[in-house]
C-alpha positions as CSV (number, residue, x, y, z in Angstrom):
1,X,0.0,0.0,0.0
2,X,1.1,3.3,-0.4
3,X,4.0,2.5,-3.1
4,X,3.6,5.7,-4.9
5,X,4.5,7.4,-1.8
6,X,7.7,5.3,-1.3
7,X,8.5,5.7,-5.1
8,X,8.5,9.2,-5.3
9,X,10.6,8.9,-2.7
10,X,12.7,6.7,-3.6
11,X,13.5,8.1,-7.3
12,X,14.0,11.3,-5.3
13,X,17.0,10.4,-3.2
14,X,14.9,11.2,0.0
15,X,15.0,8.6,3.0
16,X,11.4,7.9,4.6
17,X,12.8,8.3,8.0
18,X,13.5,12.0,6.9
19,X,9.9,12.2,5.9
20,X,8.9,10.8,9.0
21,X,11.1,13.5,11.1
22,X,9.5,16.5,9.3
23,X,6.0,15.3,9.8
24,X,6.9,14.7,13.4
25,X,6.5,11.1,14.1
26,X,8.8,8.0,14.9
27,X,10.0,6.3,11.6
28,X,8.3,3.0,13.0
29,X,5.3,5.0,12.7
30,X,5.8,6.3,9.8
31,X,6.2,3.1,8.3
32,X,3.0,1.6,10.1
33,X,1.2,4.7,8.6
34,X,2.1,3.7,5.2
35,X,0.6,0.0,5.3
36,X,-3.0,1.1,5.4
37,X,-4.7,3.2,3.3
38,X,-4.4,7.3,3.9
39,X,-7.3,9.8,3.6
40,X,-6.8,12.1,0.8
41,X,-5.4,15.2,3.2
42,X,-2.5,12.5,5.2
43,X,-1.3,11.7,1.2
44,X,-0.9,15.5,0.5
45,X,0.8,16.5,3.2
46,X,3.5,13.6,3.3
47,X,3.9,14.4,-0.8
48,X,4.6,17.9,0.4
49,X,6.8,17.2,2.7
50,X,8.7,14.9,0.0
51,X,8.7,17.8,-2.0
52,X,9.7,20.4,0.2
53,X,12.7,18.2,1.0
54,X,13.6,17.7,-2.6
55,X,13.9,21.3,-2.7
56,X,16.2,21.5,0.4
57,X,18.6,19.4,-0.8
C-alpha cells in the first residue's frame, strides 16, 4: 500500500525516515502509517513534505 509514496521517494533520493522526522512522528510509525490506506489530506501533506525536502537538498 502506499507504493507511490515510497517511489517518489525513492526516485527522489529522500530517506522515509526523513519524511517521517518533518511530519513529526517516529519512523516506525511512519512506516506503520504507510501500510494502510491514507485519507486524501495524510497523502498530501507527506507528498509535500517529500517535495519540500527535494527542494532543500
Amino acid at each position: 500500500m502506499n507504493e507511490d509514496i515510497k517511489n517518489i521517494a525513492k526516485e527522489n533520493n529522500i530517506r522515509l525516515w526523513r519524511v517521517a522526522e518533518k511530519l513529526g512522528v517516529s519512523d516506525s510509525n511512519f512506516s506503520r502509517m504507510l501500510r494502510y490506506k491514507l485519507s486524501k489530506e495524510d497523502k498530501d501533506r507527506i507528498l509535500a513534505v517529500i517535495k519540500e525536502l527535494v527542494i532543500d537538498d
